[in-house]
N, CA, C and O atoms as CSV, one atom per row, in Angstrom:
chain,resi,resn,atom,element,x,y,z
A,1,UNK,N,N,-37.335,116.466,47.245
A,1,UNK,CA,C,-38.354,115.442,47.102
A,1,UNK,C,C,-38.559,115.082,45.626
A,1,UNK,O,O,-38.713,113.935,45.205
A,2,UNK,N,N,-38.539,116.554,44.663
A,2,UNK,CA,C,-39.212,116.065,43.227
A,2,UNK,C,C,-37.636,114.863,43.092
A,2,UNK,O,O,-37.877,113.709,42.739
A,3,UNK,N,N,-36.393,115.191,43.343
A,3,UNK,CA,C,-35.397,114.784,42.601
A,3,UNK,C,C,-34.987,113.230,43.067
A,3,UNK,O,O,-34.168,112.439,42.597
A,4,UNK,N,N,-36.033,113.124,44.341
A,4,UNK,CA,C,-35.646,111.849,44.751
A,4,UNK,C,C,-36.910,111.251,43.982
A,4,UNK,O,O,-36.446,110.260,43.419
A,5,UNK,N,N,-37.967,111.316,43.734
A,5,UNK,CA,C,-39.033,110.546,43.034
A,5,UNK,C,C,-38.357,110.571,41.390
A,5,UNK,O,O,-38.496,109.552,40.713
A,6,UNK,N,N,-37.763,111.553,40.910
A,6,UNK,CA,C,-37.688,111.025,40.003
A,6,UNK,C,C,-36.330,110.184,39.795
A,6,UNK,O,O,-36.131,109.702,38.681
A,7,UNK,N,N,-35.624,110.039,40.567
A,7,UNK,CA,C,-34.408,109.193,40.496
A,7,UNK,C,C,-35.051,107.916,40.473
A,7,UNK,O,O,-35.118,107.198,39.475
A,8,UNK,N,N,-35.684,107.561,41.993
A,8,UNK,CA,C,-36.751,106.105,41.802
A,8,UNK,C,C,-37.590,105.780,40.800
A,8,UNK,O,O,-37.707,104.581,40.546
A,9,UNK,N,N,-38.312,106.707,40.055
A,9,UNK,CA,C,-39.014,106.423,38.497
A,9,UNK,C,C,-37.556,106.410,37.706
A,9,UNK,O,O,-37.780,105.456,36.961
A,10,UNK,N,N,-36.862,106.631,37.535
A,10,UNK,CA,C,-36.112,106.314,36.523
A,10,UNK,C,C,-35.105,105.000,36.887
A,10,UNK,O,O,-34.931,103.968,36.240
A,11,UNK,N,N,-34.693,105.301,37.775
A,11,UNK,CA,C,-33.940,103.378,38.356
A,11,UNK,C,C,-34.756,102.392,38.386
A,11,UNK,O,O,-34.393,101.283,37.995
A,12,UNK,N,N,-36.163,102.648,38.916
A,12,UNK,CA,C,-36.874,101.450,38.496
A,12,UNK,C,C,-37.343,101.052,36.904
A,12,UNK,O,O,-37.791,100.033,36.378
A,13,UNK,N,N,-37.069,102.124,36.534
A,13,UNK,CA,C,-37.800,102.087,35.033
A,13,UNK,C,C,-36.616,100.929,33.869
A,13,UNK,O,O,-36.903,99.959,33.167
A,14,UNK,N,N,-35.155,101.698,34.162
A,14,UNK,CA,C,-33.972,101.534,33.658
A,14,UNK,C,C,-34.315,99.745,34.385
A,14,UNK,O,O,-34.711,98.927,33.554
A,15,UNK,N,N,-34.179,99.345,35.571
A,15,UNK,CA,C,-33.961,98.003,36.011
A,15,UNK,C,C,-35.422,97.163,35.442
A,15,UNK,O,O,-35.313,95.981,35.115
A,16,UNK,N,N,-36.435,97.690,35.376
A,16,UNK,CA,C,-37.791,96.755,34.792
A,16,UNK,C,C,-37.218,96.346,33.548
A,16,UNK,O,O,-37.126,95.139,33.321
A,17,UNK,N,N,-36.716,97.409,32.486
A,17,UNK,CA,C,-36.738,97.225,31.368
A,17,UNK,C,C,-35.142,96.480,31.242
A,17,UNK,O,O,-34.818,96.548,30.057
A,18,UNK,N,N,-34.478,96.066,31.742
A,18,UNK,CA,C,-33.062,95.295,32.043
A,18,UNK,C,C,-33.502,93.898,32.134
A,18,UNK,O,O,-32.925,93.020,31.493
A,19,UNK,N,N,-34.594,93.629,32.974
A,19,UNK,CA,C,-34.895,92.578,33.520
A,19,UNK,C,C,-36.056,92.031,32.442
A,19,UNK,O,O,-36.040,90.878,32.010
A,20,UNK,N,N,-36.902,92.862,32.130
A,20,UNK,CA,C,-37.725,92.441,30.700
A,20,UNK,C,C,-36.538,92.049,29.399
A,20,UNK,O,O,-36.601,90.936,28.877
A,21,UNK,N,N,-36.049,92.517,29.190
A,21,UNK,CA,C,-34.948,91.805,28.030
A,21,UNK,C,C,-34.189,90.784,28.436
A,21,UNK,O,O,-33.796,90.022,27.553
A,22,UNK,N,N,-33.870,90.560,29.583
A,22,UNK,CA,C,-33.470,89.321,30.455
A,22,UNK,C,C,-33.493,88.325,30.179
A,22,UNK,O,O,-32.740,87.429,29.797
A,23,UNK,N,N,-35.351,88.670,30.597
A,23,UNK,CA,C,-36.238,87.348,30.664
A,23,UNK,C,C,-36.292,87.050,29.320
A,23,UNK,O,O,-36.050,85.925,28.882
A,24,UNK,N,N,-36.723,88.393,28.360
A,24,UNK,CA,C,-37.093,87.716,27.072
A,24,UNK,C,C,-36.133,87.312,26.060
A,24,UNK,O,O,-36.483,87.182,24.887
A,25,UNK,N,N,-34.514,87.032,26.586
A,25,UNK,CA,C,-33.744,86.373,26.231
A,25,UNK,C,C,-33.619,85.339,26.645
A,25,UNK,O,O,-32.706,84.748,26.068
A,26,UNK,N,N,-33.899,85.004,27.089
A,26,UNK,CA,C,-34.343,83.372,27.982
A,26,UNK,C,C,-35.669,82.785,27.411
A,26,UNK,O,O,-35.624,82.000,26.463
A,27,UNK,N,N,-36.758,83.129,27.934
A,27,UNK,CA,C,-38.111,82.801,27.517
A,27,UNK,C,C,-38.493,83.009,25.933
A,27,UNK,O,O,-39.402,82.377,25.395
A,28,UNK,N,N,-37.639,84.026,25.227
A,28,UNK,CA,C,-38.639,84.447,24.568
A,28,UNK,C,C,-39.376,85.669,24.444
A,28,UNK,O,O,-40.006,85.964,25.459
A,29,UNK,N,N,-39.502,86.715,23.170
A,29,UNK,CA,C,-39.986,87.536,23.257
A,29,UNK,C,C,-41.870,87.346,23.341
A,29,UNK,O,O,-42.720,87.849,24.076
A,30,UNK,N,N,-41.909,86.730,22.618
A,30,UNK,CA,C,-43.782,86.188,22.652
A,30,UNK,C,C,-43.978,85.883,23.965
A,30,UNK,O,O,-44.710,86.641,24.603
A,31,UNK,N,N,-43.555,85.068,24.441
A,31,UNK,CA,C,-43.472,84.598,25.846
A,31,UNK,C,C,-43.622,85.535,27.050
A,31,UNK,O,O,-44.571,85.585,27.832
A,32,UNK,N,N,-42.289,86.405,27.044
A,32,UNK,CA,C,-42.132,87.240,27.785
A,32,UNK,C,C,-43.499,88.528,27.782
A,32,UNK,O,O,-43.983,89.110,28.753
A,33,UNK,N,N,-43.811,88.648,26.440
A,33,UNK,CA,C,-45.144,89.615,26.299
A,33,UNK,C,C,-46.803,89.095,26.739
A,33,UNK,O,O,-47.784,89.688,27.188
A,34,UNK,N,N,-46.461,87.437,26.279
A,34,UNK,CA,C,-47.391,87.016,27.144
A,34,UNK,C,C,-47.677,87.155,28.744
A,34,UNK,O,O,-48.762,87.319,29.303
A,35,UNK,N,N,-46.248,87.029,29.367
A,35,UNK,CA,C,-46.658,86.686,30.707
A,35,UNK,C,C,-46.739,88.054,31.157
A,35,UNK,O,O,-47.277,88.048,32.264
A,36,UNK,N,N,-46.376,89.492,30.706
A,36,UNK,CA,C,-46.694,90.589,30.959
A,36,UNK,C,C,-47.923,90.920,30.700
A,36,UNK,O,O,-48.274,91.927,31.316
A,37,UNK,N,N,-48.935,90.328,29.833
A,37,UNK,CA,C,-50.219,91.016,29.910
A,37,UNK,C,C,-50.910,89.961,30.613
A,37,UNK,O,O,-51.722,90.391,31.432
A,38,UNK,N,N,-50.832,88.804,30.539
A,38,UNK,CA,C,-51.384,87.634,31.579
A,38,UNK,C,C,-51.360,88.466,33.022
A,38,UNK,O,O,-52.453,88.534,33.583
A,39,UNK,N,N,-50.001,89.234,33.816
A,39,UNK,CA,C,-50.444,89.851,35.172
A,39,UNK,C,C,-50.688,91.112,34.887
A,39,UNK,O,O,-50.684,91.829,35.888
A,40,UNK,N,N,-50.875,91.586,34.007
A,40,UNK,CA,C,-51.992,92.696,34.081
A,40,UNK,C,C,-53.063,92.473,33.841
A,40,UNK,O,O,-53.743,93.498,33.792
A,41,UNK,N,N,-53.671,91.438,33.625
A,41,UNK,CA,C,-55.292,91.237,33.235
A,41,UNK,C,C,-55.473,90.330,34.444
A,41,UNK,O,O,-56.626,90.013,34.738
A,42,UNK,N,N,-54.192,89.761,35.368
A,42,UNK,CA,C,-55.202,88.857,36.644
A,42,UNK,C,C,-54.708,90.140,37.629
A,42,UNK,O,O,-55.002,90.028,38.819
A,43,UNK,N,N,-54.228,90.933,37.350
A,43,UNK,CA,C,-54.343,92.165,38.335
A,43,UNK,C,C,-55.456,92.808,38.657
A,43,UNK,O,O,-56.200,92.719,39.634
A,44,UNK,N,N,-55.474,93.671,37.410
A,44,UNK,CA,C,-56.982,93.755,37.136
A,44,UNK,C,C,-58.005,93.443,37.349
A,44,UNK,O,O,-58.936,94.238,37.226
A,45,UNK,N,N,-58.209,91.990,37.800
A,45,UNK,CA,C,-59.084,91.199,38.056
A,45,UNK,C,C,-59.074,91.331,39.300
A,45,UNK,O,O,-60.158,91.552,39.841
A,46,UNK,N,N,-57.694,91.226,40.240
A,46,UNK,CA,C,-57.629,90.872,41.569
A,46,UNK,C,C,-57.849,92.205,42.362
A,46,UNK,O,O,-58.258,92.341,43.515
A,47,UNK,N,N,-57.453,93.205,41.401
A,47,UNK,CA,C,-57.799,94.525,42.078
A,47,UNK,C,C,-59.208,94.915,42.230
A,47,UNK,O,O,-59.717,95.481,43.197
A,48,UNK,N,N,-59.724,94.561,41.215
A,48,UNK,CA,C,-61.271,94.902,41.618
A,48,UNK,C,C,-62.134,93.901,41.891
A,48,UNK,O,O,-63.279,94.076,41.475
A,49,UNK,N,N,-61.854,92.673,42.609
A,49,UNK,CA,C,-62.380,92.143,43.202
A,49,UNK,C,C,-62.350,92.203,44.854
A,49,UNK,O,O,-63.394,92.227,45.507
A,50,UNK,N,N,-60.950,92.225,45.496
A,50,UNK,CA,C,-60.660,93.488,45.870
A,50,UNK,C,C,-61.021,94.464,46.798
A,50,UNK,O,O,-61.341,94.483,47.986
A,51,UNK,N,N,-60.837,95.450,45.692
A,51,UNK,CA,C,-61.263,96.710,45.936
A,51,UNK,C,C,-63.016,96.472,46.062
A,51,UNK,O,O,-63.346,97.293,46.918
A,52,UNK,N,N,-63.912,95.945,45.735
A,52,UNK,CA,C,-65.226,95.797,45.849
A,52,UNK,C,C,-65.474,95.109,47.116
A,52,UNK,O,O,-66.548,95.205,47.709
A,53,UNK,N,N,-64.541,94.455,47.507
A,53,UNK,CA,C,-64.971,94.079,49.097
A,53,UNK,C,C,-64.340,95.040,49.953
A,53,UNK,O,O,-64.427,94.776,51.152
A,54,UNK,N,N,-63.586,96.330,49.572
A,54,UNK,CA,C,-63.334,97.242,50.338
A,54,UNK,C,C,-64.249,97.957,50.520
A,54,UNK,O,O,-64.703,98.304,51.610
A,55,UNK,N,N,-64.649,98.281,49.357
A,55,UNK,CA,C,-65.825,99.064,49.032
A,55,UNK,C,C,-66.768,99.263,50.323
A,55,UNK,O,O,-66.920,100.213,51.091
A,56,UNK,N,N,-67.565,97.471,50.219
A,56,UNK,CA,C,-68.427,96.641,51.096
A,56,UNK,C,C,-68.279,97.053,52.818
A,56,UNK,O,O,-69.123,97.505,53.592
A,57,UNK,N,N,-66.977,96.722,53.008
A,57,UNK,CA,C,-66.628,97.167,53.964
A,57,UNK,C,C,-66.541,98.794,54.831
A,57,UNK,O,O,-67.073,99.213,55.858
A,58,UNK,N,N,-65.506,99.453,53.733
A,58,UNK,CA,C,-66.268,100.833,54.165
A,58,UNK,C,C,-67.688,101.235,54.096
A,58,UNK,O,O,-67.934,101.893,55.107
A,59,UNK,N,N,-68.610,101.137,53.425
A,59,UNK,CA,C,-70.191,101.115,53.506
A,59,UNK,C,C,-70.208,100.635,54.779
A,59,UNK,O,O,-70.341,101.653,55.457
A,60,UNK,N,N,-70.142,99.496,55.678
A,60,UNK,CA,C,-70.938,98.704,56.350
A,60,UNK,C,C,-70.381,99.448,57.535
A,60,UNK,O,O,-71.126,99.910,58.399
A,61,UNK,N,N,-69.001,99.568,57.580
A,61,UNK,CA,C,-68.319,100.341,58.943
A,61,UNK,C,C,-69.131,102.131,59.013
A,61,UNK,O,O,-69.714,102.701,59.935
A,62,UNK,N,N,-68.881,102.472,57.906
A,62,UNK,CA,C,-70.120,103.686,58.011
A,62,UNK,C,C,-71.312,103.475,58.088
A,62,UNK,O,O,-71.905,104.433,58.586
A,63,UNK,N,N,-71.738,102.915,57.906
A,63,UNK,CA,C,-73.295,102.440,58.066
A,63,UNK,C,C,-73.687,102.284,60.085
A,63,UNK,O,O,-74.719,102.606,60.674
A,64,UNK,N,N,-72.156,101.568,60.751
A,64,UNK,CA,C,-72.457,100.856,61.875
A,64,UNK,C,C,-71.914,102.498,62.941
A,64,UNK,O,O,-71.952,102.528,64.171
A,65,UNK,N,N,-71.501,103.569,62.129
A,65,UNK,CA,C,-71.063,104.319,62.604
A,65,UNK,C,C,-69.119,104.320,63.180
A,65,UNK,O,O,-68.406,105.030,63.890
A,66,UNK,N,N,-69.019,103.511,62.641
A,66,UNK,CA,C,-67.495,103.836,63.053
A,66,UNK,C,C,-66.822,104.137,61.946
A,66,UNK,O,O,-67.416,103.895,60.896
A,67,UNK,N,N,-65.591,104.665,61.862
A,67,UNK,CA,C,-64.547,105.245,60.789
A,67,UNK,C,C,-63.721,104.090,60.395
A,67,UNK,O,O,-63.151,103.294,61.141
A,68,UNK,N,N,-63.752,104.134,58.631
A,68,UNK,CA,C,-63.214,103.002,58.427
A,68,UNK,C,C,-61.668,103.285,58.083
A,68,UNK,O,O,-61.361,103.186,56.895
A,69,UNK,N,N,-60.773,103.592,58.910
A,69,UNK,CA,C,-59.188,103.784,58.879
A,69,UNK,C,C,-58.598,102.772,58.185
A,69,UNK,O,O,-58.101,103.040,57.091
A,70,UNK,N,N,-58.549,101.464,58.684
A,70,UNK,CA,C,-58.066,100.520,58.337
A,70,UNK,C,C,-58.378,100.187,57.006
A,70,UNK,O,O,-57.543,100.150,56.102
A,71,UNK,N,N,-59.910,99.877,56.848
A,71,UNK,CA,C,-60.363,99.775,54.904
A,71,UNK,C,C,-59.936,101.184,54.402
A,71,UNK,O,O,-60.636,100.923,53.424
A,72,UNK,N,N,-59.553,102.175,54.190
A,72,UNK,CA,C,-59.576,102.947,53.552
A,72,UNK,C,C,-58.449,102.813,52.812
A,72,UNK,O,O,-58.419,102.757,51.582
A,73,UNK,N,N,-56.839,102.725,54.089
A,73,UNK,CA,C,-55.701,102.223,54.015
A,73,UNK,C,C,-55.548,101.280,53.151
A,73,UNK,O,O,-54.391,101.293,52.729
A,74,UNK,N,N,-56.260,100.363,52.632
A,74,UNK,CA,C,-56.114,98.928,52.365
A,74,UNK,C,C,-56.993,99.710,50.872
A,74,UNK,O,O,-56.359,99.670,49.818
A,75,UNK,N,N,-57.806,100.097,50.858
A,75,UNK,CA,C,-58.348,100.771,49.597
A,75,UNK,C,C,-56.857,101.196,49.074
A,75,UNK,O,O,-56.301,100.457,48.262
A,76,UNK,N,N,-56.319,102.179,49.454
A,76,UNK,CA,C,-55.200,103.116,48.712
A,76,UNK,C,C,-54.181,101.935,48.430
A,76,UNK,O,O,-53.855,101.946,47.243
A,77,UNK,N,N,-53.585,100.931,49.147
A,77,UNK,CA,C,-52.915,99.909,48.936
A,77,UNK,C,C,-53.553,99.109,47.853
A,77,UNK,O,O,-52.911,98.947,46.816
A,78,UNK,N,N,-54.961,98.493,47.992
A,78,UNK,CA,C,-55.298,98.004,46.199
A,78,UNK,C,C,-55.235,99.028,45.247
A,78,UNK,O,O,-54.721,98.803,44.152
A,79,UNK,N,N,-55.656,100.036,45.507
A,79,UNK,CA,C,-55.361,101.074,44.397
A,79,UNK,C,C,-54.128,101.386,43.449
A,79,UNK,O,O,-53.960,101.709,42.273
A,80,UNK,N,N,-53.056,101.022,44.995
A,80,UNK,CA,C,-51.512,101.537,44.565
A,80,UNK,C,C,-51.162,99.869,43.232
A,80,UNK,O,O,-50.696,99.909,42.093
A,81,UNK,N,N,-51.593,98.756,43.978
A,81,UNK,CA,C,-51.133,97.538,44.189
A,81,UNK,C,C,-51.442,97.024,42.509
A,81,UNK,O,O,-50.797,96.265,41.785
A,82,UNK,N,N,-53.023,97.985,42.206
A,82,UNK,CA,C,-53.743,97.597,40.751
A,82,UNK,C,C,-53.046,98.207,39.778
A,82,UNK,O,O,-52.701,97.571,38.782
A,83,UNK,N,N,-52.547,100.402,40.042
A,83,UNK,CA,C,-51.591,100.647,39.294
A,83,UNK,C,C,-50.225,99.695,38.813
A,83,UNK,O,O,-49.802,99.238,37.751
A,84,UNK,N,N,-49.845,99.686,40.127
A,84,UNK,CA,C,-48.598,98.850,39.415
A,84,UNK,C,C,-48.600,97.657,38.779
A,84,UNK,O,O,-47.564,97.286,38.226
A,85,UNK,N,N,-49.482,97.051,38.758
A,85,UNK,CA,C,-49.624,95.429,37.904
A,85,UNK,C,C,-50.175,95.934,36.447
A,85,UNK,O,O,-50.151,95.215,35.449
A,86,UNK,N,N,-50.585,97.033,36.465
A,86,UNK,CA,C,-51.024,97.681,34.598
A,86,UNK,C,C,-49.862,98.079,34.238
A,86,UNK,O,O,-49.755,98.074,33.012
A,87,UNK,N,N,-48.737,98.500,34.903
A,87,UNK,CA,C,-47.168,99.038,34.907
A,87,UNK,C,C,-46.648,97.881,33.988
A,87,UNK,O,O,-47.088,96.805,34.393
A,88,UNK,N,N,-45.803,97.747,32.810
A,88,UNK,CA,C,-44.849,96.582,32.168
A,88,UNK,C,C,-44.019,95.975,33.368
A,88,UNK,O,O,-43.391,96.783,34.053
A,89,UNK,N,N,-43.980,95.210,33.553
A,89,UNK,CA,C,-42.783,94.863,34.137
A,89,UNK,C,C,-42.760,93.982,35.622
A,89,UNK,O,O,-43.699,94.252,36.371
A,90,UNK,N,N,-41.889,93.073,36.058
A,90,UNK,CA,C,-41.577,92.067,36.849
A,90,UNK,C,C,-41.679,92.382,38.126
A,90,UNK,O,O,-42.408,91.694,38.840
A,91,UNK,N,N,-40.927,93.545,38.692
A,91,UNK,CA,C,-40.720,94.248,39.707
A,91,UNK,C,C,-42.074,95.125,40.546
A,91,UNK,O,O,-42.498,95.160,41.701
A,92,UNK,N,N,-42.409,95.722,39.343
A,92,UNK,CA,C,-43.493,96.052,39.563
A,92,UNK,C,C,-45.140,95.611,39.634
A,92,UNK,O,O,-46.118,96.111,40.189
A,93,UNK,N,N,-44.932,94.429,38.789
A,93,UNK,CA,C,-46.112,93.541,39.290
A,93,UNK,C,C,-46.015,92.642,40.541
A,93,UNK,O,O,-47.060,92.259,41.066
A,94,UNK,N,N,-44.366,92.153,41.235
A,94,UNK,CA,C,-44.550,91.574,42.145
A,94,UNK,C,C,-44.647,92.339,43.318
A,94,UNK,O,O,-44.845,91.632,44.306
A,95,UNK,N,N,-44.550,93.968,43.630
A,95,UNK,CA,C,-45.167,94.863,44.445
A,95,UNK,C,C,-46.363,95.031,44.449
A,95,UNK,O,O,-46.922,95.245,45.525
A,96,UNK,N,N,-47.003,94.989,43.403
A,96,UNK,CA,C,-48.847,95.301,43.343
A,96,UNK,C,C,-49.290,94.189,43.310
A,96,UNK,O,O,-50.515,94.309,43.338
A,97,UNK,N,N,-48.906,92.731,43.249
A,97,UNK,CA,C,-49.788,91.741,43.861
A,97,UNK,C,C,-49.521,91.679,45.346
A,97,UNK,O,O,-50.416,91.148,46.002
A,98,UNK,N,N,-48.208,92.227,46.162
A,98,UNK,CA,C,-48.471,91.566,47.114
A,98,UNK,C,C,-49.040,93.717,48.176
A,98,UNK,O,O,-49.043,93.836,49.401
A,99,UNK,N,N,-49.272,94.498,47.525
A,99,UNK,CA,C,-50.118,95.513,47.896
A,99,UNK,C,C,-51.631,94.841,47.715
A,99,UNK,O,O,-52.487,95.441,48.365
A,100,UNK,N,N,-52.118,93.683,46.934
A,100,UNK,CA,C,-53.221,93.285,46.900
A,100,UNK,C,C,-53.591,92.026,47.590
A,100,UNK,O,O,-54.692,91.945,48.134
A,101,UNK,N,N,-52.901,91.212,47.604
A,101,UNK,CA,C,-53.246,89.901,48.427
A,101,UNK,C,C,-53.418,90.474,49.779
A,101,UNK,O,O,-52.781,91.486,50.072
A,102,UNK,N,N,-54.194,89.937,50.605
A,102,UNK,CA,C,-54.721,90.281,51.903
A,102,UNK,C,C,-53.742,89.827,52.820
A,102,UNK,O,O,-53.857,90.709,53.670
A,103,UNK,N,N,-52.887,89.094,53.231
A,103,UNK,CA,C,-51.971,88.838,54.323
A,103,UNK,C,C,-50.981,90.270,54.059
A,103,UNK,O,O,-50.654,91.051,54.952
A,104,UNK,N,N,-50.695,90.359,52.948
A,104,UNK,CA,C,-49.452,91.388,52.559
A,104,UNK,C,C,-49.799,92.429,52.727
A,104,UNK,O,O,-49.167,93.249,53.392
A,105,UNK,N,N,-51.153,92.699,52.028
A,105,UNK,CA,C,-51.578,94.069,52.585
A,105,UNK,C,C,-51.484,94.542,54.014
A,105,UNK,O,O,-50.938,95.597,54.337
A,106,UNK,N,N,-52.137,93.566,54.974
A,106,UNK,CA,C,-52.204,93.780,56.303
A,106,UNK,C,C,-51.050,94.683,56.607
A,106,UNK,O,O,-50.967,95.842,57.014
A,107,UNK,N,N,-50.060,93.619,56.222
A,107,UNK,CA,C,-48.760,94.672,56.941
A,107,UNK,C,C,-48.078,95.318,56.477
A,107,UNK,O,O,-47.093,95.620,57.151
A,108,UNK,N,N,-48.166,95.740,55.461
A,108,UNK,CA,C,-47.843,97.235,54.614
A,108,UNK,C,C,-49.475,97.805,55.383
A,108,UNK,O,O,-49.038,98.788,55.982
A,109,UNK,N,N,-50.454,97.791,55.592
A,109,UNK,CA,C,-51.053,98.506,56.035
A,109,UNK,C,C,-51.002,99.370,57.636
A,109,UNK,O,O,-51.279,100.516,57.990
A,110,UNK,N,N,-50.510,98.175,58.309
A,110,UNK,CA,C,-50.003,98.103,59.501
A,110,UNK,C,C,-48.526,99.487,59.586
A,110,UNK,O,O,-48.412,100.516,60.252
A,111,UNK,N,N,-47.692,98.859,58.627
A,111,UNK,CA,C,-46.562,99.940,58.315
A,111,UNK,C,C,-47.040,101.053,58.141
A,111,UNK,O,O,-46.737,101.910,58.972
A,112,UNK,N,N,-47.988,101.446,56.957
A,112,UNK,CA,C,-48.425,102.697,56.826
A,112,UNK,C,C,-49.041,103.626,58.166
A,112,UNK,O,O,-48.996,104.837,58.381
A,113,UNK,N,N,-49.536,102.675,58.826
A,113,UNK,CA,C,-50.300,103.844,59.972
A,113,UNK,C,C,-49.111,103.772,61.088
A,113,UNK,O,O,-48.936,104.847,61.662
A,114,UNK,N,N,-48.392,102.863,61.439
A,114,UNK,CA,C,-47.074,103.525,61.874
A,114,UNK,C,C,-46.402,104.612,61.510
A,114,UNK,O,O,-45.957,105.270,62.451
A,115,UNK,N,N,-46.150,105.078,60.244
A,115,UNK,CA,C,-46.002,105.821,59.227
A,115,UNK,C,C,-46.631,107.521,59.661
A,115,UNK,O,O,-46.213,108.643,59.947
A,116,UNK,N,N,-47.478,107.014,59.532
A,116,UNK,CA,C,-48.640,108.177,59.216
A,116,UNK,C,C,-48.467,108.690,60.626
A,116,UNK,O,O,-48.226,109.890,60.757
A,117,UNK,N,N,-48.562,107.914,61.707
A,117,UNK,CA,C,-48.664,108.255,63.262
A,117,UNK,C,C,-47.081,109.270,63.585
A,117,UNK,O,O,-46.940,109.982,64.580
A,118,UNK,N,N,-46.253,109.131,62.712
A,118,UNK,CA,C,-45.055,109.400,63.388
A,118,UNK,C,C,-45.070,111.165,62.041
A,118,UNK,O,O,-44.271,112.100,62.069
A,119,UNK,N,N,-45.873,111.035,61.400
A,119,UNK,CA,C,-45.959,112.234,60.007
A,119,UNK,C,C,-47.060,113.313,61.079
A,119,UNK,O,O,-46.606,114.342,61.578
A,120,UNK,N,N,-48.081,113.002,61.235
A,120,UNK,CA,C,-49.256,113.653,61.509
A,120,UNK,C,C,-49.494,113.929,63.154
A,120,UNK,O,O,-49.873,113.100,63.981
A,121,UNK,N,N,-49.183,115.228,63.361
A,121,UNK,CA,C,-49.280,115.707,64.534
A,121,UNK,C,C,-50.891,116.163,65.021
A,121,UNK,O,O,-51.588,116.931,64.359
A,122,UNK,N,N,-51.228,115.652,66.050
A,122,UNK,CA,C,-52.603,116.064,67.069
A,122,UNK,C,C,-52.895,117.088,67.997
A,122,UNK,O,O,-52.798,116.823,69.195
A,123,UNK,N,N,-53.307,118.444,67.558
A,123,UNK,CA,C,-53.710,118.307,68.728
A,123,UNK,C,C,-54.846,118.732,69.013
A,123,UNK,O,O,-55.644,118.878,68.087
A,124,UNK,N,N,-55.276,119.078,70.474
A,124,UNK,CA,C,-56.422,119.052,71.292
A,124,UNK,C,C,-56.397,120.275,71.499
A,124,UNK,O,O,-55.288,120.807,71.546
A,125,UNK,N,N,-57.484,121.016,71.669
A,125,UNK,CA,C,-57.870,122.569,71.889
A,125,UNK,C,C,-59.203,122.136,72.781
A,125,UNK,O,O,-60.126,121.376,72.488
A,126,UNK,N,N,-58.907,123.038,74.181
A,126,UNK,CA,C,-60.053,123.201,75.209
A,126,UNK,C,C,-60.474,124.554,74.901
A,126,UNK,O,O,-59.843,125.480,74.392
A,127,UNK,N,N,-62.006,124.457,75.428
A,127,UNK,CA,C,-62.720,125.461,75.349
A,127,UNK,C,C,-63.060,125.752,76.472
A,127,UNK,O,O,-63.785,126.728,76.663
């Protein structure tokens, strides 16, 4: 497991930074630094705007007594979605906006509890 996470941190790292010199041979180095902190500051923005109506939501589903599975999911997805848009790089900001936009989330959220259902075994004990 450690050797497969770090193969993926390092191939993605090696290809962000391939694709940042890319661009900023094309665009421009000013350019290119611009449009890298431009989506980390509307990330930022989008994540915790967001994440504050997740917030809202888990409150209100606890409040009404039911478990909020679904917002919580969608919490850890803006969470994941906000890291990666503070991350340098192309690849990784176009994963954490669409972990944050609400259609996209849905179904990476949807995926995840498929996920999770096929990881996490149940069971039932009678008394």
């Amino acid at each position: 497991m450690f050797f497969k996470l770090f193969s993926l941190f390092t191939i993605v790292s090696l290809v962000e930074l391939a694709l940042i010199i890319k661009v900023g041979s094309c665009l421009g180095a000013l350019t290119t630094i611009l449009i890298i902190v431009a989506t980390a500051v509307l990330g930022a923005y989008l994540a915790q705007m967001e994440g504050l109506q997740i917030i809202a939501r888990i409150h209100a589903e606890l409040q009404s007594g039911r478990v909020p599975s679904d917002s919580l999911i969608e919490g850890l997805l803006i969470l994941a979605g906000g890291l990666l848009l503070l991350t340098p790089g192309f690849i990784t900001d176009t994963i954490g906006f669409l972990c944050i936009i609400p259609p996209t989330r849905r179904f990476f959220r949807k995926k995840l509890k498929e996920y999770f259902k096929t990881k996490v075994e149940v069971h039932y004990w009678r008394m």
